[in-house]
N, C-alpha and C positions, 0 to 999 in steps of 0.2 A: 504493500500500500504506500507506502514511503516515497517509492517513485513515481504515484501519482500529483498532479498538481494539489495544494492545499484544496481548494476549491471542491475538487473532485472527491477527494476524501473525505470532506465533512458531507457532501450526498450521499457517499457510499454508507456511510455512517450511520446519515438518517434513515436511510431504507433499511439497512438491516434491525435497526430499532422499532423502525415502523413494522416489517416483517415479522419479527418476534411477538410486538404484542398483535397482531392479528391472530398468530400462533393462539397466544394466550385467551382471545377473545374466542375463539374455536373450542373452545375449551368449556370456557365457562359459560358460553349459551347451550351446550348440553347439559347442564348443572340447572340454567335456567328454565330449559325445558320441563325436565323434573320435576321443578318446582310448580309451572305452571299446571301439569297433569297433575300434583297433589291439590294446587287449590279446586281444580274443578273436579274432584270425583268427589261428590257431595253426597253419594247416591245412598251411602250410612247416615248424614243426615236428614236425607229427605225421606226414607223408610223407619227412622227413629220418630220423625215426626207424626207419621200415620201411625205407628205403633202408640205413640203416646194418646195421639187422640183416641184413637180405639180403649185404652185403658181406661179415659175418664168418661170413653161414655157406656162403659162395664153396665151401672145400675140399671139405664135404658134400656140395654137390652136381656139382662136377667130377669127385669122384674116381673114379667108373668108368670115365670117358673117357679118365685118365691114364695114359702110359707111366709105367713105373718113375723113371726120370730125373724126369720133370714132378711126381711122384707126390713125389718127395723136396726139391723145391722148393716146391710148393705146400701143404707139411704144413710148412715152416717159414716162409712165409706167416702160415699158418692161427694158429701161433703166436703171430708178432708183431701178428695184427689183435685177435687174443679180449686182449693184453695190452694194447694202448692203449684198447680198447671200453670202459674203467670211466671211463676219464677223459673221452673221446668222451661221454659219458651224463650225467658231472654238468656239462658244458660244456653239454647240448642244454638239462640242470634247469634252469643258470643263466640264460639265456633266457628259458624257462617263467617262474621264478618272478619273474623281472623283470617279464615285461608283465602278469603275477596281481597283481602289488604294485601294479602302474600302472592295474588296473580297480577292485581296492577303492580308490584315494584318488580315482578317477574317477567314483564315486559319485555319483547325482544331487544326493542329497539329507545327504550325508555332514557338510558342514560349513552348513549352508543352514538360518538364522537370519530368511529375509525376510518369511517370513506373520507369525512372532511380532514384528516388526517393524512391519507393517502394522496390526496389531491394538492394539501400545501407541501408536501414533502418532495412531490416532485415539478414545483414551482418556481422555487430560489435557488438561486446560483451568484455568486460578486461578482458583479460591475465598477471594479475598481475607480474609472470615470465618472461614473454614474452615481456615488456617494455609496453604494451596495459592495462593501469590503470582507474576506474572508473572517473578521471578528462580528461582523453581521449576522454571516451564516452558522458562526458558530451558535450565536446569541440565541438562533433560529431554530438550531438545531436540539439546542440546550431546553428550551420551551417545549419542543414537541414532546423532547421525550418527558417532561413531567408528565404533560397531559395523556402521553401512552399509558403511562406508568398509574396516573391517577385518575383518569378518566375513566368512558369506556364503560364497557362491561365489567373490569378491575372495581371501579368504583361504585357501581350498580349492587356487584356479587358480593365488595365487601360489607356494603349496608343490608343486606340478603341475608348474610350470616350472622348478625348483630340480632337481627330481629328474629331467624330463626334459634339463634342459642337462648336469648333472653325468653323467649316465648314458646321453647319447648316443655320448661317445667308443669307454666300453668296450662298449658294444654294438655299435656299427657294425664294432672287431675281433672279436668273436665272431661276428657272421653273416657277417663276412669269412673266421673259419675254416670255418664250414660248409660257405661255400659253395667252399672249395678242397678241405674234406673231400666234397663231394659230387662235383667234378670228378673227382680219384682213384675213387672210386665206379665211375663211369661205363667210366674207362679199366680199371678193374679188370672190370668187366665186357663190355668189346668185346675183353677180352684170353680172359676166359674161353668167351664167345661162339664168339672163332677156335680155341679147343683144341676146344672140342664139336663144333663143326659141322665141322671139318677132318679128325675121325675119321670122324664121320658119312660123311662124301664120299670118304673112303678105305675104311671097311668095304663099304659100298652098292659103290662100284665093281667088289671084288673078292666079292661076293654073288652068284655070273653062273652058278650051279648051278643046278638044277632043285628039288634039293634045300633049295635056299639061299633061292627066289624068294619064299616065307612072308618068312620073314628081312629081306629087302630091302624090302617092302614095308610092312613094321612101321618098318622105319629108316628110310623116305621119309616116313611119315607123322611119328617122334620127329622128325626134323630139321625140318618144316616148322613144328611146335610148339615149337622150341625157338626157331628163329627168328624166329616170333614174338613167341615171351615176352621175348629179349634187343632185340628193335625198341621195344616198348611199355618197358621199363622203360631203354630209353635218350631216348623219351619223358619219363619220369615224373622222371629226373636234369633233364633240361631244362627244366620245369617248376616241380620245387621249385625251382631254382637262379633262375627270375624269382620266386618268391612269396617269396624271400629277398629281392631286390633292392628288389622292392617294399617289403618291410617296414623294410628299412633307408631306403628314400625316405620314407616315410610318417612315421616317429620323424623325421629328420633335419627335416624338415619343422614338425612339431609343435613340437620342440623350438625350432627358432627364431618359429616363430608365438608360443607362449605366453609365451618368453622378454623376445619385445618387447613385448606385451603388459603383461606384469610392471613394467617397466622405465617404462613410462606410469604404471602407478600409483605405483609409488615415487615419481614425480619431485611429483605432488603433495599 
């Protein structure tokens, strides 16, 4: 390089500088990517949500099944679920708008300085004449590469990783509550499951009239439907309760990926 003119060497320079953090911006919009598929697979929050409504409107649909007794317990039940379901909802928000926050700074091209980079890099050259001197282009060259260095997706990914280290604790307790509010769920409904279907199997028995044989044959068919629907949506608890787990692996993950990440570029 030595035997190139001054001039030419501090371009050579800046392109290989420039070069490298492209390198590095190749890099970290695969990391961004990532991140972007964790904020939008919401699809444990949005099944958490139906599950949840379904639980507080449990008494609704028990209550023809209920004796008087079950009838006075399960209406102050009913109570106590529609009073915590406000707070249940800006718990489920708080999540939401966490991983919403974590796809706009996920942003392809949000903080992404490298084409206009590209383009002054290969723009200056000294014109000694012209007041444009090889301490110009150094000056030139000197600028760019902070903004390599500090711009970019560098500086995107490292604010990426601030907010996912700081915001993975209290998130990994919130999908910890979820997913105990989702267990309750479940048990709330193999509880509700055994009052339906135990009447069922006590009216059907004693439906043995002639009279009655319409009757029974309508209850063989509701019970078999009902049985159903409480199979499947002990299904659909089980389910959200891994797309929780997942999502909590996937953050946890992230979080330390970008964090070490981060912690490379600091050091230099």
């Amino acid at each position: 390089m030595s035997a190139l003119p001054i001039r030419h060497q501090r371009a050579l320079c800046l392109h290989i500088c420039l070069a490298v953090a492209l390198c590095g911006c190749a890099t970290s919009r695969y990391d961004l990517a990532q991140v972007r598929a964790l904020a939008s697979g919401t699809n444990a929050l949005n099944a958490f949500s139906e599950l949840s409504q379904r639980h507080v409107d449990s008494y609704q649909r028990a209550r023809p099944y209920l004796s008087p007794a079950e009838d006075a317990r399960e209406r102050l039940l009913d109570a106590q679920r529609r009073a915590a379901q406000a707070d249940v909802t800006r718990l489920t928000q708080a999540v939401r708008l966490y991983l919403q926050t974590l796809g706009r700074l996920a942003q392809a091209n949000a903080y992404d300085v490298q084409p206009e980079l590209a383009s002054a890099g290969a723009a200056i050259r000294a014109w000694p004449g012209s007041g444009i001197d090889d301490r110009h282009v150094n000056a030139y060259t000197l600028l760019l590469q902070q903004l390599s260095r500090l711009g970019g997706s560098a500086s995107q990914q490292a604010h990426l990783a601030q907010v996912l280290h700081d915001g993975d604790a209290p998130l990994q307790a919130l999908l910890a509550a979820l997913d105990s509010l989702l267990a309750l769920y479940d048990k709330s409904g193999d509880n509700e499951r055994d009052m339906v279907l135990g009447l069922l199997d006590v009216e059907i028995a004693y439906a043995d009239t002639p009279q009655q044989r319409l009757l029974a044959v309508l209850a063989k068919n509701m019970q078999q439907s009902k049985a159903e629907e409480y199979r499947l949506y002990g299904l659909r608890h089980t389910l959200a309760r891994q797309q929780l787990a997942a999502l909590a692996r996937e953050h946890a993950r992230l979080a330390a990926s970008l964090t070490t990440t981060e912690e490379k570029w600091t050091d230099q």
